[in-house]
C-alpha positions as a Markdown table, in Angstrom:
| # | Residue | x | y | z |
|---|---|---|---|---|
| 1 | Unk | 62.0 | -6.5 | 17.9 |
| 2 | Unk | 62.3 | -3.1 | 16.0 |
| 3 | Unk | 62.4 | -3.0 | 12.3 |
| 4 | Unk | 64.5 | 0.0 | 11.9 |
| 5 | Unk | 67.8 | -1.0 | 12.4 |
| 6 | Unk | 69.2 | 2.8 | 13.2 |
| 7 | Unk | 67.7 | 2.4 | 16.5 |
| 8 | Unk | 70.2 | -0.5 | 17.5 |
| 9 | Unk | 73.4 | 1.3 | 15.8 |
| 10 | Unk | 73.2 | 3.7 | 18.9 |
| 11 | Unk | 74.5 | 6.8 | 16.6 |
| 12 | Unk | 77.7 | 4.8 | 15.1 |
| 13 | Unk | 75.9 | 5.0 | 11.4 |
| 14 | Unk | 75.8 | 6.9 | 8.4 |
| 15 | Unk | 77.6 | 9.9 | 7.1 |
| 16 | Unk | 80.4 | 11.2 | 8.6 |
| 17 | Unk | 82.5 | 14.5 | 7.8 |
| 18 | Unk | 85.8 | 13.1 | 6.0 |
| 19 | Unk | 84.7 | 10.1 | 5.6 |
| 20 | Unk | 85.3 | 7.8 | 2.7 |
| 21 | Unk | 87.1 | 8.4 | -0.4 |
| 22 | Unk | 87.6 | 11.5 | -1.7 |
| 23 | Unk | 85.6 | 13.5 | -4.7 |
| 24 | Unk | 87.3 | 12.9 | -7.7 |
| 25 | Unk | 89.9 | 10.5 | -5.8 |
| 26 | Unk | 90.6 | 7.4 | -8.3 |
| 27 | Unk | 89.7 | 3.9 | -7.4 |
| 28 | Unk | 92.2 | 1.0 | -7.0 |
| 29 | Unk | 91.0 | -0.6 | -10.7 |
| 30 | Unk | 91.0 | 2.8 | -12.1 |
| 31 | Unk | 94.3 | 3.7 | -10.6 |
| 32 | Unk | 95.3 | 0.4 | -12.0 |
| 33 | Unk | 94.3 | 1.0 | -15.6 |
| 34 | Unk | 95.7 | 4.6 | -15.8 |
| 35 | Unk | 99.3 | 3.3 | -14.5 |
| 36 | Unk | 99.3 | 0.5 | -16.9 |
| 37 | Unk | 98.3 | 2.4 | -19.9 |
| 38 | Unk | 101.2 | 4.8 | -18.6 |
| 39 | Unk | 103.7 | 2.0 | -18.8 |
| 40 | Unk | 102.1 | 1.1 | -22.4 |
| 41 | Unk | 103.7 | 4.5 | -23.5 |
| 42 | Unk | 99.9 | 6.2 | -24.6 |
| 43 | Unk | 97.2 | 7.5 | -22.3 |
| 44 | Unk | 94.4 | 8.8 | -23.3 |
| 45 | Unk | 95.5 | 12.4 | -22.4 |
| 46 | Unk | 98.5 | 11.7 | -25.3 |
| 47 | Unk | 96.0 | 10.5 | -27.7 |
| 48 | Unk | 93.7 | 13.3 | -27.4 |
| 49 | Unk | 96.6 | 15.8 | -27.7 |
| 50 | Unk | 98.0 | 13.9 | -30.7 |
| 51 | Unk | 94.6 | 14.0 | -32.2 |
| 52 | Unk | 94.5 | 18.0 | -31.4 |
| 53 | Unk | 97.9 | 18.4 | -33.3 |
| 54 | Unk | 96.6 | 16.7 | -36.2 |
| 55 | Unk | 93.7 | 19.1 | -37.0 |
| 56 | Unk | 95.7 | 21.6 | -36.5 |
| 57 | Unk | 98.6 | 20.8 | -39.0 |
| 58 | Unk | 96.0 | 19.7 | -41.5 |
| 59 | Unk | 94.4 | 22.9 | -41.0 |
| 60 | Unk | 97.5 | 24.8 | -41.9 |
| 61 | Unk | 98.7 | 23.2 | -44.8 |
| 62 | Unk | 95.1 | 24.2 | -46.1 |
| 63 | Unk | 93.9 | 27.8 | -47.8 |
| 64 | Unk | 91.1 | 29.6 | -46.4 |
| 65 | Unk | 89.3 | 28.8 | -49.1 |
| 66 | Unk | 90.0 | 25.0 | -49.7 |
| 67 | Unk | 87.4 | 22.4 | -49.2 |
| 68 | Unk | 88.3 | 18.1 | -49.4 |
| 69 | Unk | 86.1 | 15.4 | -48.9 |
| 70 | Unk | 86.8 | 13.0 | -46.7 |
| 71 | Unk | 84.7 | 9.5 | -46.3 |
| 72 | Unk | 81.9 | 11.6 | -48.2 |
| 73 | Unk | 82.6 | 14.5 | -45.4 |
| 74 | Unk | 83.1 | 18.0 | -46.6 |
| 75 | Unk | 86.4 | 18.9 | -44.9 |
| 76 | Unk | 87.6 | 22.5 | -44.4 |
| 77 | Unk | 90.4 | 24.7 | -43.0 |
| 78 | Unk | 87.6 | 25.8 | -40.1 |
| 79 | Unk | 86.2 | 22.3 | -39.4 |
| 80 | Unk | 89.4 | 21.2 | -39.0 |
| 81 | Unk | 90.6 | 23.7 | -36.4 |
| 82 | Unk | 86.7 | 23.3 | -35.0 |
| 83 | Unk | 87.9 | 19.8 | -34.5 |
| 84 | Unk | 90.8 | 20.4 | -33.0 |
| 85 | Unk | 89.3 | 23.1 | -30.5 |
| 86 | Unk | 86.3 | 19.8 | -29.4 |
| 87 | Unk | 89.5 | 17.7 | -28.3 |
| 88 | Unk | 91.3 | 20.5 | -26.9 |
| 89 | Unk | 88.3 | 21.5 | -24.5 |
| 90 | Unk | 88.0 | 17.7 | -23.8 |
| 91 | Unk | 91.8 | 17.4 | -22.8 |
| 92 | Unk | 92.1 | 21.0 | -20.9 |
| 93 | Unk | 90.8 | 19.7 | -18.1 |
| 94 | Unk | 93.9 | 17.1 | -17.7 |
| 95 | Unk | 96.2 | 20.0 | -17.7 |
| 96 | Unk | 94.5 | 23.3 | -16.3 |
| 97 | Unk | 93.0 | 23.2 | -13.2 |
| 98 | Unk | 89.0 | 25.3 | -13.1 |
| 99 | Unk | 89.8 | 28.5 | -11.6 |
| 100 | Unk | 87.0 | 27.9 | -9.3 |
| 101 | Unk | 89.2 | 25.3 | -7.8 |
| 102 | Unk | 92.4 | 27.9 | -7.0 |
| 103 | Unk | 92.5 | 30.2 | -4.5 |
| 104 | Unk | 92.2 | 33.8 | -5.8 |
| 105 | Unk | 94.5 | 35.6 | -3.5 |
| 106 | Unk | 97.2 | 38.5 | -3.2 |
| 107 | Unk | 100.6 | 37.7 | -2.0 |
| 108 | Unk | 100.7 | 37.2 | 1.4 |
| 109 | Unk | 96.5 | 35.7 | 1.4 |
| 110 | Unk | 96.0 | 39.5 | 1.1 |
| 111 | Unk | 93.2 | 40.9 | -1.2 |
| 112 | Unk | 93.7 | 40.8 | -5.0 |
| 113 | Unk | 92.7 | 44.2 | -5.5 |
| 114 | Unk | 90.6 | 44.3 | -8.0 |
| 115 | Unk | 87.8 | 45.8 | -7.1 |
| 116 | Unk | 86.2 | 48.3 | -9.5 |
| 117 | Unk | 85.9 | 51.9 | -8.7 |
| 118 | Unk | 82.4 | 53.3 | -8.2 |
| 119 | Unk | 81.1 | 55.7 | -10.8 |
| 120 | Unk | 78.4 | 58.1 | -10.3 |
| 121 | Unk | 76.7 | 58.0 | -13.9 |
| 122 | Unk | 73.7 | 60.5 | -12.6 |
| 123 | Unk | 72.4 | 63.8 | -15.0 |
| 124 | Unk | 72.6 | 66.7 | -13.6 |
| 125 | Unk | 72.9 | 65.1 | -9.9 |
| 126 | Unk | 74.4 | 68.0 | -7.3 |
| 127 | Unk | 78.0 | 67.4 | -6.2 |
């Protein structure tokens, strides 16, 4: 008897191109939690953007030059908004796609473009 078991599968084994779920696809109990936390009327996107807000009105109803503690933590205007920019990096990716993920193209899948003109920074190079 052989002990590698590929041998017997005759091929029908392992990866295969398209196969299985998706990258970044939810699973059923994840899918599950997110819709009931939805129905609850919070998910953790609104809570993170609530949070966000917060720092930032706090912030403004504060002078530049203000400084509060809070549970023995020295709170100013700039920590604050420095709080409010850690939850807004941890919530952007809930509402803005990576630009590596879109398609940079010109209308009609044409060329953007963009491309920058070449410059000939040579001294005293002939013309």
């Amino acid at each position: 008897m052989s002990e590698n078991n590929q041998i017997k599968s005759r091929g029908r084994g392992g990866a295969r191109p398209g196969a299985g779920r998706k990258k970044g696809a939810a699973t059923k109990r994840t899918r599950e939690i997110a819709d009931k936390a939805a129905e609850e009327g919070i998910t953790p996107l609104e809570v993170m953007l609530k949070a966000m807000r917060e720092f930032v009105e706090r912030a403004e109803t504060m002078r530049p030059d203000d400084v509060e503690m809070v549970n023995n933590k020295v709170v100013t205007r700039l920590s604050l908004l420095a709080e409010a920019a850690d939850v807004a990096k941890d919530a952007a990716p809930y509402m803005h796609p990576r630009l590596a993920a879109i398609e940079h193209t010109g209308k009609d899948g044409k060329d953007l473009g963009l491309a920058s003109p070449v410059i000939n920074l040579t001294v005293g190079a002939d013309k």
